[in-house]
Steps between C-alpha positions, in 0.01 A plus 500: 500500500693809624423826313800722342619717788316310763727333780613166559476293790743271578509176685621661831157741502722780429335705258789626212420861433716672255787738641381841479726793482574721780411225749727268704530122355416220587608291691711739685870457452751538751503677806531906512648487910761204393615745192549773726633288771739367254628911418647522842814278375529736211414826713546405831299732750777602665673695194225745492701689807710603243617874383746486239544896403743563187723743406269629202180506755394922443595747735130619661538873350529309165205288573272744569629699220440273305108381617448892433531436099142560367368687784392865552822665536302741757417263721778256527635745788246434735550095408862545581407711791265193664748260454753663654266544841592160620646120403180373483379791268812445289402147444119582450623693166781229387367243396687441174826525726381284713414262198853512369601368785255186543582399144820427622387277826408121495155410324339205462272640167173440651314718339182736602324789437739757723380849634838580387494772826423316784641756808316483820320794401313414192245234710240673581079516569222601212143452475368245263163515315265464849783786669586210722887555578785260328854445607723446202784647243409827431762619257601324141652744258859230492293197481594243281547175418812383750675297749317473821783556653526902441179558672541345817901602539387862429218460771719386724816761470230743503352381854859582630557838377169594633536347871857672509278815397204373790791527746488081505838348659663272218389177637140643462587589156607175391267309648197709298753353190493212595117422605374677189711213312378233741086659459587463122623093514194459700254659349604334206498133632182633635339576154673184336290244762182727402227401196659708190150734511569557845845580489406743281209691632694532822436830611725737603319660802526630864483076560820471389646647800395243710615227283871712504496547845562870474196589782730790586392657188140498549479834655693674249319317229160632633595869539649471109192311477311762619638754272487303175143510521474849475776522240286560176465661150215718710722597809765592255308664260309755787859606604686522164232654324250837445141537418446693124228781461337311208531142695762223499784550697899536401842406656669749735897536449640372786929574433683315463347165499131619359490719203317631184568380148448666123218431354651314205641271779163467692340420149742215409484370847105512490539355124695195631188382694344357238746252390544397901091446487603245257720273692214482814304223544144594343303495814695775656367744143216590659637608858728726294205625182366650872764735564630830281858589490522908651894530559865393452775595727870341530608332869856461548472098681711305744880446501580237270286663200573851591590713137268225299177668362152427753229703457167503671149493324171669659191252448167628584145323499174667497503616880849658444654217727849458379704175354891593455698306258894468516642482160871450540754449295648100447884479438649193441571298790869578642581140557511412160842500341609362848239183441738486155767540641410202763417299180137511479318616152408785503139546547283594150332798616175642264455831746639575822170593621311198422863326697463669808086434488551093455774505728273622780245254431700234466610551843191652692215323617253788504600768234364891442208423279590832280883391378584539174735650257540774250716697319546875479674680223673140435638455854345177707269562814353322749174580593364403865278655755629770698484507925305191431441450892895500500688411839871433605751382777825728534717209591801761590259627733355192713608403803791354566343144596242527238758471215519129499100451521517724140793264384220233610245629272650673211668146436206282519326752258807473261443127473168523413541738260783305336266171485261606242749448225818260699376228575503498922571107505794572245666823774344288782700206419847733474434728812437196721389437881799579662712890558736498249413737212348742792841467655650603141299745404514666814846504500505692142262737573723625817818526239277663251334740774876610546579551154149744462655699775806526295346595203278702697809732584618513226221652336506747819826569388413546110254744673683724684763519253225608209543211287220427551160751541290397753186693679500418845213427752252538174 
């Protein structure tokens, strides 16, 4: 006799095991590559060279106007001011213009957990928990829950813009467009034909250039390799800070980027720390119950979240060797009432902290083992290490034959980011063996490269005029 709860075996020697919740059934049902085959007659590949711009699209003055709501008012100058360097700049610091613009392209509403930002420049190296080097997304303040789709057309215009920048002829420009697209289809066949654990575990490494083809690379990867390593909370700490009298050490202004803050502000900054001990996994208590917080100071970041509030904490442990904390502020993501207006839900967000922390594990293979979230004086952080072995390729600066090899790369990492929550037989089965959606997608991100120049200028123009402040060469 069978006991209550026990399973069943039936005739066949299958043994019936109840369905449990959050696993797959079974037996399996229908095939995730024929479903996504079967979206090509609905979306066909194709369509996704389309640009469709309307007449109510904002004017880029009013765009970045408008991204400015909710920042420091002193700073959005020197945002303005960076974007208006180059097209490639301009597009690092609209991405919710950008994102007004894809909700009105061809999707197939494959879903995945998006960086939401995905330019050429936000891929980048850090140290894991060893200090062995990663490859990977580096930057997920947009990320979201969204069409896969975004990503990888954003990648792509922005490998254009910054070949035009390298001083790469237009065929070279394209063709980095279209071989990141074509490193993304295969990397994500590649994945599908893998064991599910291995699929996921796949490591985004220095390995990965030989599986992209993108040799060309290797020096340049080893000399930003190279300096990486000795990008640390340490390195940055001896230059950016002074020794007290009584011991301890404090933050040295460094204007305009580096500077002081009151101490109310240091206090509630300091304060916030122990709600972001809270959302850590236990194990990593004790590494932090080691250190003591000295110092506070405010660091004026990169382009894109220029004006938002990022401050940097001083952590010292009992041989005065320093641990620096970035606590900086989380704003909602920018593509958000563009995934409405696309006609997705919009996402159910509990803090946009905790967003942008779950977002980056959800699409990184190794994450920093210090990210969390806070909040300070009711505004949402992130918390993450700071200069935590930190490394990046300038793709506006490589050479001009190198821009493809990056195209290589930055695409195959995209795909495996996007596989840990699409499934890569489901986007396998759409993107296919052969050319097409490279040939597509390609094809947009030329026409969008051209209308980032546009918009480019006419910021320039909002510039010059005064319409809009801007700090140049800051």
């Amino acid at each position: 006799m069978t006991g209550i709860g026990e399973a069943q075996t039936a005739e066949s020697g299958i043994r019936r095991l109840p369905q449990v919740r959050g696993f797959a059934a079974w037996p399996v049902e229908g095939s995730p590559k024929e479903e996504g085959k079967a979206l090509r007659k609905q979306v066909p590949r194709s369509a996704h060279a389309a640009l469709d711009l309307d007449g109510s699209r904002p004017h880029a003055a009013t765009a970045v106007e408008e991204s400015h709501r909710g920042r420091i008012a002193e700073l959005t100058p020197i945002r303005a001011g960076r974007m208006a360097a180059t097209p490639f700049a301009f597009l690092r610091g609209s991405a919710g213009l950008m994102g007004y613009d894809l909700a009105r392209t061809p999707m197939t509403r494959i879903r995945a957990q998006i960086c939401g930002d995905a330019h050429a420049a936000n891929f980048g190296l850090y140290g894991d928990a060893r200090g062995d080097l990663v490859i990977d997304l580096n930057d997920f303040d947009e990320t979201v829950n969204g069409p896969w789709e975004w990503d990888l057309k954003r990648l792509a215009a922005s490998l254009v813009l910054a070949g035009r920048e390298a001083g790469a002829d237009e065929d070279q420009c394209r063709k980095a467009a279209y071989d990141a697209t074509g490193a993304y289809r295969r990397t994500m066949r590649l994945l599908a034909k893998l064991p599910v654990l291995d699929a996921w575990n796949a490591i985004a490494d220095e390995e990965l250039v030989s599986h992209t083809d993108a040799h060309d690379l290797l020096g340049t990867l080893e000399r930003v390799s190279e300096k990486a390593r000795a990008n640390t909370s340490g390195r940055f700490a001896a230059k950016s800070t002074e020794q007290l009298e009584g011991g301890g050490r404090r933050f040295v202004e460094s204007l305009p980027v580096l500077r002081g803050v009151p101490d109310a502000e240091a206090t509630a900054v300091a304060a916030a720390l122990e709600e972001y001990v809270t959302t850590l996994s236990e194990d990593r208590l004790p590494l932090l119950a080691r250190h003591t917080v000295h110092d506070v100071a405010f660091r004026v970041v990169g382009t894109g979240s220029v004006g938002t509030r990022s401050y940097v904490v001083l952590l010292l442990d009992h041989r005065e060797e320093s641990l620096v904390l970035q606590v900086k502020e989380a704003r909602p993501s920018a593509l958000v009432p563009h995934l409405v207006t696309a006609g997705f839900e919009a996402p159910a967000v509990e803090h946009e902290g905790r967003r942008v922390v779950l977002g980056q594990k959800r699409m990184q293979v190794v994450s920093d083992i210090l990210l969390g979230w806070t909040s300070v004086e009711g505004r949402p952080f992130q918390v993450r290490q700071f200069r935590n072995r930190k490394g990046s390729v300038d793709p506006a600066a490589l050479a001009a034959d190198q821009i493809d090899d990056y195209g290589r790369m930055t695409g195959a990492l995209l795909a495996r980011a996007h596989s840990h929550s699409a499934d890569p037989r489901l986007l396998a089965g759409y993107c296919g063996k052969n050319e097409e959606l490279d040939e597509a997608i390609a094809q947009f991100a030329v026409a969008y490269a051209d209308r980032t120049e546009a918009d480019h200028a006419d910021l320039v123009a909002a510039v010059r005029s005064g319409r809009v402040a801007a700090e140049l060469g800051v």
